[in-house]
C-alpha positions, 0 to 999 in steps of 0.5 A: 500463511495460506489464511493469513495473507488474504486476511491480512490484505482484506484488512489493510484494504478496509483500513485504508478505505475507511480511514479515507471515507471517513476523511471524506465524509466529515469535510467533504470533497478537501476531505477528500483531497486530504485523503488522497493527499494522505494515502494515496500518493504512496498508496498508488506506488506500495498497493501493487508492491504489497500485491505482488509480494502478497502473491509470491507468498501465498503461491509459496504457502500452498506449495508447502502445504501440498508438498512443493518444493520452494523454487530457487530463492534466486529466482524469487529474487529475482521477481521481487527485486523491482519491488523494493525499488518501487517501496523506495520511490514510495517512501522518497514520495511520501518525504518529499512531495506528500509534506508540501501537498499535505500543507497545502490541502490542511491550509484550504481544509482549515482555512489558515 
C-alpha cells in the first residue's frame, strides 16, 4: 500500500496528460478543446476526490506498517462521505453536459 498508491496516482496522472497532449498535439488547439471536453470535465471534479481518498489510504498504510491502530471507521466516514457525493456530480457530468459538448468539439475537429 504504501508503495502502491503513489505508483499508481503518478500513473494515472501520466496516463491522463498523455492521452490529452497527444490530443493536443495531433489537431492543434480543437485538439486541445477535445481533451478537455473528454477529460477534463470530470477530471476536475474526480482528481481532488481521488486525492483525498489516495491520502487517507496511504496515512492508513503507514500506520500499519508502524503499528498503528486504524482509527474509527466512523470517523473515516466521515472524512470520505463528500466524496462519493462529488464522484456522483462527476459521473452525472460526464452523462449529461460531456455527450453535447463532445459533439460539438467533434463536429468543428472534423468539420462535419
Amino acid at each position: 500500500g504504501a508503495a502502491g498508491i503513489p505508483i499508481l496516482l503518478g500513473a494515472r496522472g501520466f496516463l491522463l496528460s498523455y492521452a490529452a497532449a497527444t490530443l493536443a498535439r495531433l489537431f492543434g488547439l480543437p485538439g486541445a478543446a477535445a481533451s478537455f471536453t473528454a477529460f477534463g470535465i470530470t477530471a476536475l471534479v474526480a482528481v481532488p476526490v481521488l486525492f483525498v481518498v489516495s491520502a487517507d489510504a496511504f496515512r492508513q498504510s503507514l500506520r500499519r506498517l508502524s503499528g498503528e491502530r486504524s482509527p474509527a471507521w466512523r470517523q473515516r466516514a466521515q472524512a470520505l462521505t463528500p466524496g462519493a457525493g462529488l464522484l456522483v456530480l462527476a459521473a452525472a457530468l460526464q452523462q449529461t453536459l460531456m455527450p453535447a459538448l463532445f459533439t460539438a468539439v467533434c463536429a468543428r475537429l472534423f468539420c462535419t
